[in-house]
Each structure stands twice: as structure tokens, then as C-alpha cells.
N, C-alpha and C positions, 0 to 999 in steps of 0.2 A: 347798604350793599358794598360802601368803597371796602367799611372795616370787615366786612366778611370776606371780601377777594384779598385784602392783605393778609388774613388771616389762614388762607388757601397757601399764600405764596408762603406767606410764614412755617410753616408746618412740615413738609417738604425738605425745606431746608433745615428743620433744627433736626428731622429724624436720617436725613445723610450726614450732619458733624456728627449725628450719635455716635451713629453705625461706626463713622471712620476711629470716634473716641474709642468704642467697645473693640474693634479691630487692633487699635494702636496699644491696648492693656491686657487682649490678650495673647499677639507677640504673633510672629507668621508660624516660629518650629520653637514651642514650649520646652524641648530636648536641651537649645541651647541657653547657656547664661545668662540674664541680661546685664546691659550695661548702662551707669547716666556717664554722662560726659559733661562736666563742668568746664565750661570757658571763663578766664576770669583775666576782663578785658581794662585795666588798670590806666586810664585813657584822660587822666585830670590832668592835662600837660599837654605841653604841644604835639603829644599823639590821639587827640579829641578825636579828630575829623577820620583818623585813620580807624578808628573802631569802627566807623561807621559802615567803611568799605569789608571792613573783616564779618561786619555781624550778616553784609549781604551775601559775602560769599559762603559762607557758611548754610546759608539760607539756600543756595543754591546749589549745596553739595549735600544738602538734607534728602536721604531717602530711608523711610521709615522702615526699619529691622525687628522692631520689639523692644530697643532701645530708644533711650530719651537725652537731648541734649539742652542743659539751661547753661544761658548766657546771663555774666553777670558785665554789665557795662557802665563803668565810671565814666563822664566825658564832665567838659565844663557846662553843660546844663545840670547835673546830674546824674543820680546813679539810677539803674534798676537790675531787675530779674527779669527775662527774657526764656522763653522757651519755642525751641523749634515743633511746629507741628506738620503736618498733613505729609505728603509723599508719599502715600499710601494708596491703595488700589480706590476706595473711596473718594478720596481727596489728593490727587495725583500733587497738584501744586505745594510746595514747600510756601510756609508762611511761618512768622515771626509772632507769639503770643507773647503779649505784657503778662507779667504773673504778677509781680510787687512794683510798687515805685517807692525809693528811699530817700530821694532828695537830695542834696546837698550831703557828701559824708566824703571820710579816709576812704580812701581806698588802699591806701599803703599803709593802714593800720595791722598793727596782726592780728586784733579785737576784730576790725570788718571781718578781714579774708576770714578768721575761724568762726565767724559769727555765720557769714557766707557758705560756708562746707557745712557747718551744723543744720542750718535749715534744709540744704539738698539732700542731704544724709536721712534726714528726717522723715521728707516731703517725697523724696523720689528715692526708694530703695531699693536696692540693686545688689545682684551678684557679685559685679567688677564696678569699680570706678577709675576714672581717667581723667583728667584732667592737660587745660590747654593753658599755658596763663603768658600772658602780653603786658609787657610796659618797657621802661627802661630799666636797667641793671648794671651791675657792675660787679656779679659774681659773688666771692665772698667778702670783700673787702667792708669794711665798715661806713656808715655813713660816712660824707665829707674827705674821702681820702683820696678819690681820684679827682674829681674837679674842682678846680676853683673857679670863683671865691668858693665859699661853703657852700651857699644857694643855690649852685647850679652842680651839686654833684648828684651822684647815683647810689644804688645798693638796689638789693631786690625788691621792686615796686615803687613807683613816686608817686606822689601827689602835690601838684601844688596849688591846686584850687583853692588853697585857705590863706589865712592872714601869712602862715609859715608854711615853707616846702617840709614833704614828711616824704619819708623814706622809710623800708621795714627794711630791716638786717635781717642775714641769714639764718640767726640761731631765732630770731624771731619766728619766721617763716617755718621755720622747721617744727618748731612749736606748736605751733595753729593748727598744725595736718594732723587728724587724731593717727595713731600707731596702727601700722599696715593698712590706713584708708586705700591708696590707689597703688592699682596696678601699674601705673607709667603717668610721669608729667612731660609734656613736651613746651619745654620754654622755647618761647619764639620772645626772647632777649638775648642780649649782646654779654657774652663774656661768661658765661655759665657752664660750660664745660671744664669747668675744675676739678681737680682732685680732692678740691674741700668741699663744696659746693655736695659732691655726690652722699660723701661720706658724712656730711651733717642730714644728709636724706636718706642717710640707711633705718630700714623698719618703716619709712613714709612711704615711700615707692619703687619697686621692685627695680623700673626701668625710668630713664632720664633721656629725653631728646633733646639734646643742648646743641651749644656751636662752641667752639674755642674762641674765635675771633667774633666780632660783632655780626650784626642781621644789617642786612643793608634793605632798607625801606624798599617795596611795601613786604619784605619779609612771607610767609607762609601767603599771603591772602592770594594770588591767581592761583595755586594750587588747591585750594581747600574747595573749590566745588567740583573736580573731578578725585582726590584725594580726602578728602574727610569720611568718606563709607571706610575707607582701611582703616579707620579708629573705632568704628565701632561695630565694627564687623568680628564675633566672639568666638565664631565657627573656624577662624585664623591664631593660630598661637600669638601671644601677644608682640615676643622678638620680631617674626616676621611681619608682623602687620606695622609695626613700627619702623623696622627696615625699610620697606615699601612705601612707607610715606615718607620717609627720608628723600631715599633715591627720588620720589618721586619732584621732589622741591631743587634736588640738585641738577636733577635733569632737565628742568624749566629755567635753571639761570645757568647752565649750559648752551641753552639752545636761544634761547630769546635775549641774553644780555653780553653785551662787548664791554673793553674799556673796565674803567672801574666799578662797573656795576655789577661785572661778569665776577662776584665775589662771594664766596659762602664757603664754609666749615659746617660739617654735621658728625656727630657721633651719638650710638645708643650707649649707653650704659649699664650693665648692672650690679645697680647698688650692694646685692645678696654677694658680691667677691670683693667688694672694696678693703675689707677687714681682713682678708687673704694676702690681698695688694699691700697692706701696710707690713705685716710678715717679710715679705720678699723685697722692703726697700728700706730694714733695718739701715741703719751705717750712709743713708743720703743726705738726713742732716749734720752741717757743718758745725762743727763746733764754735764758730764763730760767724758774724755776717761779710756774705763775700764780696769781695771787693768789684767793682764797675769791671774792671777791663777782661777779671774771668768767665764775666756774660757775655763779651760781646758774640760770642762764634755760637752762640746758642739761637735754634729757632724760639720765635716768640710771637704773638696774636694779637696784642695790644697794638696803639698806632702812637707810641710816647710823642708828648707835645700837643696832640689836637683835640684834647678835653680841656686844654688849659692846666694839665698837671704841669707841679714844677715842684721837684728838679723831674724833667722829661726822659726819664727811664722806662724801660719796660718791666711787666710785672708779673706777667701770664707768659711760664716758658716752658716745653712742650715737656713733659713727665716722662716717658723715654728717653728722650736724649742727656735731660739731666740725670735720671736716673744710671744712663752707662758710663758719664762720665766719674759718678761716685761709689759705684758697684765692682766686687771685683771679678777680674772674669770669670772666674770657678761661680761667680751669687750672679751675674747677672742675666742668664739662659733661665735660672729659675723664675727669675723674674717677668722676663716678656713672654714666659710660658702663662703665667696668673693674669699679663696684662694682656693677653688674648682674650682670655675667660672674663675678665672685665668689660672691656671694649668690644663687644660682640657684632658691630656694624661701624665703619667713618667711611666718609669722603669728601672731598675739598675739591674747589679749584686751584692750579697752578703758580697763582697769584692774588694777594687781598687786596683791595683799592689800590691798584697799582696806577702812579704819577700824582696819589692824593695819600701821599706820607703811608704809603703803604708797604708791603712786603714780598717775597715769594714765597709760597710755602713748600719749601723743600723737604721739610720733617711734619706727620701731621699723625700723633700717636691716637688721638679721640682723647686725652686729658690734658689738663694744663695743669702748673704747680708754680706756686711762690714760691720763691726764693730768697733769704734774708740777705737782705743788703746796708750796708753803712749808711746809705742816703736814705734811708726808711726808719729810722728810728722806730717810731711809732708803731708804724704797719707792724715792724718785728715782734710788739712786746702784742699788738691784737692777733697775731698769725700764733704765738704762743699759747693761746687759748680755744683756738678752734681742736673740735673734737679729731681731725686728722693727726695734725702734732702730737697729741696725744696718743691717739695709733701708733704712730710710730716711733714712740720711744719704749711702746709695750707697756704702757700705763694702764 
């Protein structure tokens, strides 16, 4: 009798996750798109503990559209796939489904991450794809170029779970995303609104939600449970729906943080005018690398000195302001005409970490730009090879 009453309870329940299953595949308004949402939570490093916080929130900003979101989460246990389910008129409650467990692995490989897009690609097929991705960064820069020692530097995605820290560069990255997979990436890292950064993403992703200056910890996560429906919400042009999650992140450390915490940069991007933007800023590069004292009156987003760079310069300097000091007046109207049409949303606070090596931000175009300098040897001859530079020399 016990195994025929568990059998009762049993039954019950598996024909309500049905129902909620058969509900959640066949979408509320089959009219509009669907969309998957990959998060790819990059977390084998001292941001372990902080995925944890992000994968709840998330969890709690889940409400089922006909859309599907898998979370891919590195930490120092290990990795897996993760998918949000229920939220649904069935199964009201948001809950977190294991799909794979991978074990120990890169996460900053570009082998994973395209390894990772393929199976979503595959497994969850969709109209629009989107994408969320979290770790540390450092733009476009090359491994090893902003911190020292080596060990302890950045590039898009870390990992140091393993014997050696691994880090993926950006033309890597760029790589891995098959051509026109997503409608919009939103890095929630530090230092990614560049003007190379976008333009090594042209044909990957329509739209970029980046920062010029860093993400100050915990970054996107109290907003993702009242802000994550505007990502996957299809019935919204994709600009606005991105706008609106912007503002909505700026407007929560507006209001809840003081001091230097009161700190954020946001800009949308689109990628589809970047190759426009390189037309209208013929004549910016120098013929030579410029010298320290012709940067100083330039804004910049970096915090030179508190990654342990040395020589402690800055490196990320706002692409308007340098662009009008290189432009002539008759070319430079053309220009912040196309960097409208580029930069389609920013906004910033006042001030970045200010009283902790920080800045004002008086100038805040939504891109940032290297610039070659004598103290950078190096950097000069890797900024020569990014596909921007080539832009704009009309290559």
C-alpha cells in the first residue's frame, strides 16, 4: 500500500512538470521570435563565489516568455550547464535545472567557450540569440600587458583553476562566435567598451553592452532579478530592450551606492556602423607614438598604477575627445555625426572610484581608444594588428 500511495503522489507531479514542459516549448504568442540566452559565467578565480550570487539572481529574474536561458558556470569546484526553468503559469516558481556537469576545465579557453555556443546552438534553437558573459578582462589588450607579474594579468576571460593562469585574447574570442550568432553581448567586465573590442565583434554581434571604465563588484547581479525579462523579452526591438537594461543598472548605483562605489560607465554599441566610424577617423593616427605629456589633458577610464602596471600610464582614452583633437574642423562634424549612429545609448556617473586612484568623468563618448605611445613599445606593434588599425588606414 506504502508503494501505491507514493505512486499516487508520484503521478501528479510528473503530469504538472509535463504540462509546465509542454507550456514552456510551446511559447505563450507563437507570432513572436524566440530567444536562448546564454550566460557564460567565467568564475575559476577569485570571482568563484560571485557566480553563485549571479546564477541566483538570475533565477529570480526568470519568468518564462517562450524563451530559454542556459547558464554556463566555471567556479573552483567546476564547471557546468545550467538551465532556468519554471516561471510559468504551471510552475510559477523559478528553478535552476543541471543539464551537463563538465568538471574541472578552461574556461578561458576559446576551444570551451566555442565548444559551449555549439552545443546551445545545437540543443536550444532559436530565432535570436543573446548572450551574457562575466569574468575578468581587460578589453583588447593582449595577455600579460596590463598586470603584473604575468600571473596576475587579464584579457577577455580568466581562468586560473589549473597548474597555469589562461586567459583568451580578443581575436580568440572573436573566433569562437560563429558569424551573426547573436543579436547582442552584454559584458558585465571591466574595460570593454573599446573601439577595438566592438570592431573585432563586427558580423558576431549586432549590439555590445560594455563599460569604458571597470564594473565595480557585484556588477549587474541586484539588478538582474527585476531587469533580466528586458533581455528576453522579443516583442521589444533589441536597442531598446538593451537601453532599458542599461539605465536600469545605472539607476540602482545611482541610488543605493555613495563614495566610490557610486561608480559605473554603460554604453550600447552598434557594431553594424563601426566600419563607417573608421571612414570618418581617417587622419587620427599619428604618425608616430605620442609622447606622455600630449595625453595628459585627455579623459581616460583606466586607474594607471592599481593593477600593478608599470610604467603606470593610462591606456583606454575617450575616442571623441581624441578623435577632435586629431580631426580637422571641416572632418570632424562628419564624424560625431557616425559616432551617434554608433553609440546609440551611454551614461556614467560623475565620478569613477573617486579617493581610490580614480577619476572624474567629464568626457564619456560610449568608446574608448588606444593610443600609441613611447612607453608601450610592445602594446604598439599588438595594437598594429588588430582589425581596427586596419580600418583605419582603409586596408
Amino acid at each position: 500500500m506504502k508503494v501505491i500511495r507514493s505512486i499516487f503522489v508520484i503521478l501528479p507531479l510528473t503530469v504538472l512538470l509535463g504540462s509546465c514542459i509542454q507550456e514552456e516549448y510551446a511559447g505563450p504568442d507563437p507570432d513572436l521570435p524566440t530567444r536562448t540566452i546564454v550566460v557564460y559565467l567565467g568564475g575559476d578565480s577569485n570571482l568563484s563565489d560571485e557566480t553563485a550570487r549571479k546564477v541566483e539572481a538570475l533565477r529570480q529574474g526568470w519568468t518564462y516568455t517562450g524563451n530559454k536561458c542556459l547558464i554556463y558556470q566555471d567556479t573552483r569546484d567546476g564547471a557546468r550547464l545550467l538551465r532556468l526553468r519554471g516561471g510559468c503559469r504551471v510552475t510559477p516558481t523559478p528553478y535552476v535545472e543541471t543539464v551537463r556537469e563538465y568538471g574541472a576545465e578552461d574556461s578561458a579557453s576559446a576551444e570551451t567557450f566555442a565548444r559551449v555556443l555549439r552545443e546551445v546552438a545545437r540543443e536550444y534553437p532559436a530565432d535570436s540569440y543573446g548572450m551574457i558573459f562575466f569574468s575578468h578582462a581587460s578589453g583588447w589588450l593582449p595577455s600579460g600587458t596590463l598586470q603584473r607579474p604575468r600571473n596576475q594579468s587579464r584579457s577577455i576571460g580568466v581562468d586560473d583553476g589549473g597548474t597555469a593562469r589562461s586567459e583568451m585574447e580578443l581575436a580568440d574570442f572573436a573566433a569562437a562566435i560563429p558569424d551573426g550568432m547573436f543579436d547582442f553581448i552584454v559584458f558585465e567586465t571591466c574595460l570593454t567598451a573599446g573601439v577595438e573590442v566592438a570592431c573585432e565583434l563586427r558580423g558576431k554581434a549586432d549590439y555590445l553592452l560594455a563599460s569604458s571604465a571597470e564594473i565595480v563588484s557585484p556588477g549587474f547581479t541586484p539588478v538582474y532579478p527585476a531587469a533580466l525579462r528586458l533581455l528576453c523579452n522579443t516583442a521589444e526591438e533589441v536597442q531598446t530592450a538593451l537601453s532599458a537594461f542599461g539605465q536600469a543598472y545605472m539607476d540602482y548605483v545611482s541610488i543605493n551606492y555613495t563614495g566610490a562605489r557610486r561608480s559605473a560607465t554603460l554604453s550600447l554599441i552598434d557594431t553594424r556602423e563601426i566600419s563607417l566610424l573608421a571612414v570618418r577617423m581617417h587622419g587620427t593616427l599619428p604618425a608616430y607614438p605620442v609622447g606622455t605629456s600630449d595625453l595628459t589633458r585627455l579623459q581616460h577610464f583606466d586607474r594607471p598604477g592599481s593593477y600593478g602596471d608599470s610604467p603606470a600610464l593610462p591606456r583606454y582614452f575617450d575616442l571623441d575627445e581624441w578623435a577632435e583633437t586629431r580631426l580637422t574642423p571641416e572632418d570632424y562634424p562628419d564624424f560625431r555625426t557616425q559616432l551617434n549612429r554608433t553609440v546609440v545609448w551611454k551614461a556614467s556617473t560623475e565620478t569613477f572610484m573617486d579617493g581610490q586612484n580614480g577619476f572624474a568623468v567629464r568626457r564619456h563618448s560610449g568608446l574608448t581608444t588606444y593610443v600609441e605611445q613611447e612607453a608601450f613599445p610592445a602594446l604598439n606593434e599588438a595594437y598594429r594588428r588588430l582589425s581596427w588599425y586596419t580600418a583605419l588606414q582603409g586596408i
